[in-house]
Wavefront OBJ file of the C-alpha trace (Angstrom):
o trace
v -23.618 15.641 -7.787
v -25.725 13.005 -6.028
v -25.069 12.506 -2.772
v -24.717 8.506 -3.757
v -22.417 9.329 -6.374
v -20.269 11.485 -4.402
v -20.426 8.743 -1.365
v -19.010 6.191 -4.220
v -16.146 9.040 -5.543
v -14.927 10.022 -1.964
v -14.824 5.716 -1.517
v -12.124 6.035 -4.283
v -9.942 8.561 -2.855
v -7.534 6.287 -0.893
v -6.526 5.413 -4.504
v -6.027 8.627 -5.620
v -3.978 9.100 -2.127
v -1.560 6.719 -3.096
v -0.049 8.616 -6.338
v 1.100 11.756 -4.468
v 5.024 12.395 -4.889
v 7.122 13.332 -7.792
v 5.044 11.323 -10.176
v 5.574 12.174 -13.474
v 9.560 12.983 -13.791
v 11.167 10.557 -15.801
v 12.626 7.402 -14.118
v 16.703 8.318 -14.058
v 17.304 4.416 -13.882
v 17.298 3.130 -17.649
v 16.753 -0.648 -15.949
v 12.814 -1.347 -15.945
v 11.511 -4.218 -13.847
v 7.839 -5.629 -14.975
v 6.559 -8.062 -11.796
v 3.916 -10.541 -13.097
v 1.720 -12.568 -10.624
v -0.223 -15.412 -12.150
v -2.943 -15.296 -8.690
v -4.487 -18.943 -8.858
v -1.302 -21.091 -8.373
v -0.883 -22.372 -12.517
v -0.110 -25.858 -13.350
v 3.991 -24.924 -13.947
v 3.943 -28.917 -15.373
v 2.261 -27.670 -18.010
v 4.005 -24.585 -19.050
v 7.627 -26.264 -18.657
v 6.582 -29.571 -19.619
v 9.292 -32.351 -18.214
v 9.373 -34.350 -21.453
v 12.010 -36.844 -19.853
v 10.295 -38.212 -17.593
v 8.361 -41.460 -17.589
v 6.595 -40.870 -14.567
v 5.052 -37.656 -15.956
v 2.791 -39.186 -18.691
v 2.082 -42.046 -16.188
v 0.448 -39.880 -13.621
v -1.431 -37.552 -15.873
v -2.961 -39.848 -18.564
v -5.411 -37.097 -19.643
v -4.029 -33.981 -18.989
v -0.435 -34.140 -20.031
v 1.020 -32.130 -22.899
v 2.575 -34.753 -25.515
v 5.960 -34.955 -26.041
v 7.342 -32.906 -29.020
v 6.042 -33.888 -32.740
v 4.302 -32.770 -35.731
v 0.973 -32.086 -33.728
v 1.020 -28.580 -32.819
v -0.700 -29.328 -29.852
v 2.166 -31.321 -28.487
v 5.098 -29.671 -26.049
v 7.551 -27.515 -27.813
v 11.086 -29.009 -26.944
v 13.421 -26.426 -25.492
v 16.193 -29.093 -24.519
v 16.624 -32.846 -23.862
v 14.670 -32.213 -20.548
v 12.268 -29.827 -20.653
v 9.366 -28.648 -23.307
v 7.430 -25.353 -23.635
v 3.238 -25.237 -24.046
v 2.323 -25.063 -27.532
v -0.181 -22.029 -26.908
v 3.257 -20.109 -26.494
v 4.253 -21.320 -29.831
v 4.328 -17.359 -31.529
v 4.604 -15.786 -28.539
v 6.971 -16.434 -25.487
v 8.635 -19.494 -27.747
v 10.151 -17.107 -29.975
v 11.236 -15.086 -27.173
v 13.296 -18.311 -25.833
v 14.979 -18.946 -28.606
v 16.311 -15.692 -29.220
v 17.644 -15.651 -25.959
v 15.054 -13.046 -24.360
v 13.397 -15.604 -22.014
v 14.374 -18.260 -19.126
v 12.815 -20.379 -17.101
v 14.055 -21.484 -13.435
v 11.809 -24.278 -12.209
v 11.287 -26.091 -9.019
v 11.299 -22.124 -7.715
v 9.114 -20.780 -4.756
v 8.421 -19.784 -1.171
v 9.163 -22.257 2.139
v 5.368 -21.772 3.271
v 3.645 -24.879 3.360
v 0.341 -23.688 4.026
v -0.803 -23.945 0.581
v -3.178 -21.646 0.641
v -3.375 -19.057 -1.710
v -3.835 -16.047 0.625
v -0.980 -17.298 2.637
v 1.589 -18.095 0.094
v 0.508 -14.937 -2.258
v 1.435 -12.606 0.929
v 4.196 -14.815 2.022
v 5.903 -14.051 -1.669
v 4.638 -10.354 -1.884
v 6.172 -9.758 1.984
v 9.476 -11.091 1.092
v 10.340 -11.504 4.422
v 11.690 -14.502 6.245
v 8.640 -17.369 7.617
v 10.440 -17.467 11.007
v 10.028 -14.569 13.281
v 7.612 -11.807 13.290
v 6.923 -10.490 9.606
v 5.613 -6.995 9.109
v 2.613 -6.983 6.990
v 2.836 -3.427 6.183
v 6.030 -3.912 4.180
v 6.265 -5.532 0.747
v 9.478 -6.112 -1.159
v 8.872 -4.041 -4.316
v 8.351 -1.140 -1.721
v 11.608 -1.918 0.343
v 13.381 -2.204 -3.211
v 12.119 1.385 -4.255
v 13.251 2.589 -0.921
v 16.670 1.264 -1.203
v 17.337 2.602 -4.733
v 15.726 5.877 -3.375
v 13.581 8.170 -5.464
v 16.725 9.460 -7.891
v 16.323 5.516 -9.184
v 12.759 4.516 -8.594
v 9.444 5.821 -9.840
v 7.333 2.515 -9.206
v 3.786 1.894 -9.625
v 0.863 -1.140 -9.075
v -1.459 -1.051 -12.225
v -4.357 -2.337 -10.076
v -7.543 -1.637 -8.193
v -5.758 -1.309 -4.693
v -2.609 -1.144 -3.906
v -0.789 -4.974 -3.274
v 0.942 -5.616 -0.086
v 3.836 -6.338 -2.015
v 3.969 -2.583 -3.129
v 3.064 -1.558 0.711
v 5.784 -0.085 3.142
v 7.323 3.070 3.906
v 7.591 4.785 0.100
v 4.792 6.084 -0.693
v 3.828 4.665 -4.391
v 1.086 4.741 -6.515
v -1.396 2.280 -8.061
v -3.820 2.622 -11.006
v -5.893 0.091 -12.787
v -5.622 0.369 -16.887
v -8.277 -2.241 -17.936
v -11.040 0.090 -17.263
v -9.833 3.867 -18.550
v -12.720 3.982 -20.842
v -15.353 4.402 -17.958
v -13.997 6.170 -15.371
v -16.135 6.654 -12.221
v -15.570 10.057 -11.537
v -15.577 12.993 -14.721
v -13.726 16.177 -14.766
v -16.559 18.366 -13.103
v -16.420 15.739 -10.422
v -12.944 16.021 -9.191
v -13.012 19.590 -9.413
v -15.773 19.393 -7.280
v -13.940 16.529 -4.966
v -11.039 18.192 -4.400
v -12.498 21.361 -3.842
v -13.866 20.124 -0.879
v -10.656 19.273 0.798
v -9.077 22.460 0.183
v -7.132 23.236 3.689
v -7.284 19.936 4.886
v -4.268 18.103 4.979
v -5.021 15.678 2.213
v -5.433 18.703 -0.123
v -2.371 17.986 -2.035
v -2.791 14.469 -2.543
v -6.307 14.391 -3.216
v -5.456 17.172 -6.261
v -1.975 15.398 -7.354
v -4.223 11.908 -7.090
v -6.354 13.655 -9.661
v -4.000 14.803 -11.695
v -2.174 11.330 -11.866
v -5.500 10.073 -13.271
v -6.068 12.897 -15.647
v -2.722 12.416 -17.372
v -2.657 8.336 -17.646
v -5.921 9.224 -19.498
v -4.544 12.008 -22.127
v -1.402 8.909 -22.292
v -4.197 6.160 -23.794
v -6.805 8.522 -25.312
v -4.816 7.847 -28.936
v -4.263 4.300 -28.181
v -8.155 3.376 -27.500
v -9.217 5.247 -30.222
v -7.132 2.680 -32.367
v -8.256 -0.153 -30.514
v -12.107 0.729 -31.485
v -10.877 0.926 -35.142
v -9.512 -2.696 -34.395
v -5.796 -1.697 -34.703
v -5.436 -3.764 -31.460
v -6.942 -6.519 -29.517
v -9.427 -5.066 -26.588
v -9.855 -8.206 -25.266
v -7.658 -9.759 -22.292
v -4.528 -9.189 -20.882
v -2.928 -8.063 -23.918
v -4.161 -4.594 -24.135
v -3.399 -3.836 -20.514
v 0.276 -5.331 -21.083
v 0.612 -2.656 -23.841
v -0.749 -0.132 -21.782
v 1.525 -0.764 -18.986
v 4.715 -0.536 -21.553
v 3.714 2.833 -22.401
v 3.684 4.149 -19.310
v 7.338 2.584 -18.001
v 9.033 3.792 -21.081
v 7.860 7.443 -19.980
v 7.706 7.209 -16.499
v 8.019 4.437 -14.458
v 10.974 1.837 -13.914
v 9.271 -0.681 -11.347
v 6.160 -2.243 -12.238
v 3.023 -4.615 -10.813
v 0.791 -5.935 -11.991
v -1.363 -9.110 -11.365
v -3.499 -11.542 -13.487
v -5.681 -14.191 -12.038
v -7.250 -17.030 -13.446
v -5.313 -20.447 -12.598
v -6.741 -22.116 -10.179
v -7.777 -25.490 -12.077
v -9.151 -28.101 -10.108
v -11.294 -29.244 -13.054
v -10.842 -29.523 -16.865
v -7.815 -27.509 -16.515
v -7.169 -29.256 -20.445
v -3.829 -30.616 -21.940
v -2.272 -28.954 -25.287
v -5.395 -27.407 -25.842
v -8.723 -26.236 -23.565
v -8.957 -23.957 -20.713
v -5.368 -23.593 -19.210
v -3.848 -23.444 -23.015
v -5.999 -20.679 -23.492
v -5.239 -19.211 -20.212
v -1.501 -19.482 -21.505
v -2.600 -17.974 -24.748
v -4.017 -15.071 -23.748
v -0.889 -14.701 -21.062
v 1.612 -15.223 -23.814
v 0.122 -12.683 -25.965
v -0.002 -9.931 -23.584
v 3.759 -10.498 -22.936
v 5.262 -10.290 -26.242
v 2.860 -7.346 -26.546
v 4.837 -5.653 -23.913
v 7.729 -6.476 -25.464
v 7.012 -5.359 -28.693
v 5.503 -1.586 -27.375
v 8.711 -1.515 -25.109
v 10.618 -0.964 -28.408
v 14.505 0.410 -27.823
v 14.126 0.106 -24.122
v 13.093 -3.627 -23.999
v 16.886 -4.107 -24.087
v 17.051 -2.632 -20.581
v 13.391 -4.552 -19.079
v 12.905 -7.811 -17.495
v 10.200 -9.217 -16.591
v 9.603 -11.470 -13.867
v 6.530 -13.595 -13.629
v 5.176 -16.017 -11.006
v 2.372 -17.168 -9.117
v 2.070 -18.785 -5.289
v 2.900 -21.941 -5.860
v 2.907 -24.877 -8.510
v 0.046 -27.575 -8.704
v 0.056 -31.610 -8.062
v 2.295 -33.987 -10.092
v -0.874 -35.833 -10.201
v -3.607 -35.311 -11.761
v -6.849 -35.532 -9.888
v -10.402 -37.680 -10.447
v -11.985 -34.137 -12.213
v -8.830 -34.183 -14.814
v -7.965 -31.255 -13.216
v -4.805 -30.385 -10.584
v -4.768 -29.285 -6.658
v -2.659 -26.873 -4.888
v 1.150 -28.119 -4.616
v 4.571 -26.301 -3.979
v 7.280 -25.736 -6.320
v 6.413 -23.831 -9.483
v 8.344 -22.181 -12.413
v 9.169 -18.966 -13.037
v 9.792 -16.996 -15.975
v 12.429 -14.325 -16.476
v 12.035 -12.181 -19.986
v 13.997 -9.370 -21.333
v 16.222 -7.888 -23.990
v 19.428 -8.368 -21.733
v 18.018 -11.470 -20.092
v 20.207 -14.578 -20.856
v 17.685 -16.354 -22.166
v 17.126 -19.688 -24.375
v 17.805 -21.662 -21.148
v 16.496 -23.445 -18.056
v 18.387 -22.438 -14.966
v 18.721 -22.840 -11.064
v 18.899 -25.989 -9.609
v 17.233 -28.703 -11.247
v 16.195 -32.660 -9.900
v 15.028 -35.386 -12.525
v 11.240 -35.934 -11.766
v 10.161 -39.411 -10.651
v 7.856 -40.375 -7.783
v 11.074 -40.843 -5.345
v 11.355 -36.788 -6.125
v 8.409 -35.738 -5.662
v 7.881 -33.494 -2.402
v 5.561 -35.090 -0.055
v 4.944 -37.110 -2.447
v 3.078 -34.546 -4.835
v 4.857 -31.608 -5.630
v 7.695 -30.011 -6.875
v 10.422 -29.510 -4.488
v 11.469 -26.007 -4.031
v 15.140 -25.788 -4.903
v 15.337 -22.528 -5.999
v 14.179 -20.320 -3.205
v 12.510 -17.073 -4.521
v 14.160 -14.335 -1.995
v 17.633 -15.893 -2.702
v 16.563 -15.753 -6.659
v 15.189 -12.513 -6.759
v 17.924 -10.731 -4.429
v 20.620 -12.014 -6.954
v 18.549 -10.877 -10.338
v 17.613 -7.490 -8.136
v 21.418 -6.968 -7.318
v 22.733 -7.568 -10.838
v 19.773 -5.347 -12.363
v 20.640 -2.657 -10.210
v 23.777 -3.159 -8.646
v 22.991 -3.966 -5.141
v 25.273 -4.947 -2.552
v 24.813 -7.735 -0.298
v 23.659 -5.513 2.530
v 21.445 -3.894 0.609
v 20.002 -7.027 -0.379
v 19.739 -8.275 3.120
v 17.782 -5.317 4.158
v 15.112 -6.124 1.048
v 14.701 -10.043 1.370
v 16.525 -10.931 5.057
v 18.614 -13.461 2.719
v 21.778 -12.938 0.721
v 20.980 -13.143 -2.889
v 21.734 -16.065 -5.016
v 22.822 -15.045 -8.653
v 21.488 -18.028 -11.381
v 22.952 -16.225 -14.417
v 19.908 -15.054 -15.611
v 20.999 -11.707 -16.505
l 1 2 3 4 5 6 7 8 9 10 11 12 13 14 15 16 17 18 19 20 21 22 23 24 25 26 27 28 29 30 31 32 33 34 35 36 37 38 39 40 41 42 43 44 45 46 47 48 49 50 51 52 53 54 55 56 57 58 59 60 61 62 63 64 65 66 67 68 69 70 71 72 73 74 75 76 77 78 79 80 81 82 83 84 85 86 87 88 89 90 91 92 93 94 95 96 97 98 99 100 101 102 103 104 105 106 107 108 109 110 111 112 113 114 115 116 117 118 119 120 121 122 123 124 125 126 127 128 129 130 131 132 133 134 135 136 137 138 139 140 141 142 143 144 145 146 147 148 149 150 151 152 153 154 155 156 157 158 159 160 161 162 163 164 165 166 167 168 169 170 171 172 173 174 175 176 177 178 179 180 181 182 183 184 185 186 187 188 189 190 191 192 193 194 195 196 197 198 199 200 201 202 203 204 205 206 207 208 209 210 211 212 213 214 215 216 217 218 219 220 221 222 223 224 225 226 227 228 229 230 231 232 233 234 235 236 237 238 239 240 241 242 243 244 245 246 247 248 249 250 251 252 253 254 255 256 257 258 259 260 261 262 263 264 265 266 267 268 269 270 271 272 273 274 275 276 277 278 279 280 281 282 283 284 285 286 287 288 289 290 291 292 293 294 295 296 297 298 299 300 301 302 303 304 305 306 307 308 309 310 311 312 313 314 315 316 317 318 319 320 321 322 323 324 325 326 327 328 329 330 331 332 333 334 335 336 337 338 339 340 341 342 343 344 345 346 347 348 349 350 351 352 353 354 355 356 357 358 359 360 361 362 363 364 365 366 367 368 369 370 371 372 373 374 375 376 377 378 379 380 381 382 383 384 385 386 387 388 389 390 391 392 393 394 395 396
């Protein structure tokens, strides 16, 4: 092996690190969590379009979706209030109406900052803003450590491991989108973990390996179908039925991030770059939900990003970083085919600051009430994951 190559493979290893444990027994829990972050802070006024208000279609004169009609590139109504993107039309629309998906707007953290950075680690921490925060502890971590590893086999399909899987359980992370080309062949790691034979990383260096080597005997049917076009290769999609192959067989807490919505600039109305942004999105979720098969009846999936956007729309038709946002909650046991958590009519009196979406529905109070009916938490239990009690909106 070149010594460049090798340099590049040992680089790796902190990866590899991460996946020691009892990684391949079946998850005991039948209850599957899927956590979605959109990394960009998306334009929630788009996705969950607030059809009843006036002052909507007067402050976005080129960006906003129409209200509901023949055009298929007008909003989708959902109720008297509220209408759903039309690039979600076959996909997460279908989903609503059958009762699989919610919506709780207005929904996010207390940080102000907004900055992306700040806000994405503020919601990964899930730790109170006041006082000293540990950075070295993210709330999907503190959640596997309270259920305790008879409930929770959790793992971060990314490049590195996110802060929000951090902490004192020692999880695992790998990326799916590139298992065609892996870095390091079989020769390789033999060769790799040969080296730190008697060294105290022995045994996760080899288990690291063999985590790899068995994700890759999973998908080796599955990409030989997509080259025969039996699936999309393209986008989100095929990692989002990647993923559901994997938690049906081994995992019950999932990450898993997609970026992309940051739109200062041409972000588009029922159509152009943020519909397809919500196409692509849309498509990869009802993928998952179709692989998950039987066990989607026992999944949710949560999915959110920093924060929302401006009310406004801005001088490049495009949107700036705001506050509240809207998340979406999707699953087979999910009440569904509503919009829930506290909810304000939107008018320029409403507005926070005079731009945003209010946050009414904080997002450690919302998650600590979904987490404790998933799972069956008790308060204390969801105290010691978020530092808040947990505020159940009957989404599940």
């Amino acid at each position: 092996m070149e010594r460049r190559t090798l340099l590049k493979s040992l680089a790796a290893l902190p990866l590899a690190a991460t996946a020691a444990g009892n990684l391949w027994a079946a998850p005991a829990s039948k209850t599957r969590l899927l956590f979605v972050f959109m990394r960009g802070g998306y334009d929630a006024a788009s996705l969950l379009v607030p059809i009843s208000s006036d002052y909507y279609y007067q402050v976005r004169p080129n960006i906003a979706i129409p209200k509901p009609s023949d055009d298929l590139k007008s909003a989708l109504a959902i109720n008297a209030d509220w209408g759903l993107h039309p690039a979600l039309r076959d996909t997460i629309y279908p989903l609503f109406t059958s009762g699989e998906a919610a919506f709780v707007p207005f929904a996010g953290t207390e940080d102000l900052s907004r900055s992306h950075f700040e806000t994405q680690d503020s919601i990964e921490l899930g730790q109170p803003l006041q006082g000293t925060r540990d950075y070295r502890s993210g709330f999907l971590n503190r959640l596997a450590t309270t259920l305790n590893a008879d409930r929770a086999s959790a793992i971060s399909f990314t490049d590195q491991l996110p802060l929000i899987m951090q902490g004192t359980a020692q999880l695992r992370n790998m990326a799916l989108r590139s298992l065609g080309k892996p870095q390091v062949d079989a020769r390789q790691a033999r060769m790799i973990a040969a080296m730190y034979d008697g060294s105290p990383l022995a045994s996760q260096v080899r288990e690291g390996f063999v985590v790899r080597e068995d994700v890759m005997k999973q998908m080796t049917g599955e990409m030989d179908a997509a080259n025969r076009n039996a699936i999309t290769a393209k986008g989100f999609e095929l990692e989002a039925r990647r993923i559901a192959r994997l938690m049906k067989e081994k995992y019950n807490v999932g990450f898993v991030d997609v970026g992309g919505w940051d739109t200062h600039v041409g972000q588009g109305n029922g159509a152009g770059y943020l519909s397809n942004r919500f196409e692509e999105l849309g498509r990869g979720l009802a993928g998952f939900a179709q692989e998950m098969g039987p066990e989607w009846k026992d999944t949710v999936v949560v999915v959110v990003s920093e924060f929302g956007r401006t009310f406004r729309e801005n001088g490049n038709r495009g949107t700036d970083h705001g506050h509240g946002s809207v998340y979406w909650v999707l699953g087979g046991g999910v009440r569904g085919n509503a919009v829930r958590g506290e909810q304000i009519a939107l008018e320029q009196k409403t507005l926070f600051q005079n731009r945003d979406y209010p946050v009414l529905n904080e997002y450690r109070a919302m998650f600590g009430g979904l987490l404790a009916r998933m799972y069956g938490l008790n308060s204390g239990q969801v105290e010691t994951i978020f530092g808040t009690r947990g505020r159940d909106l009957g989404l599940v």
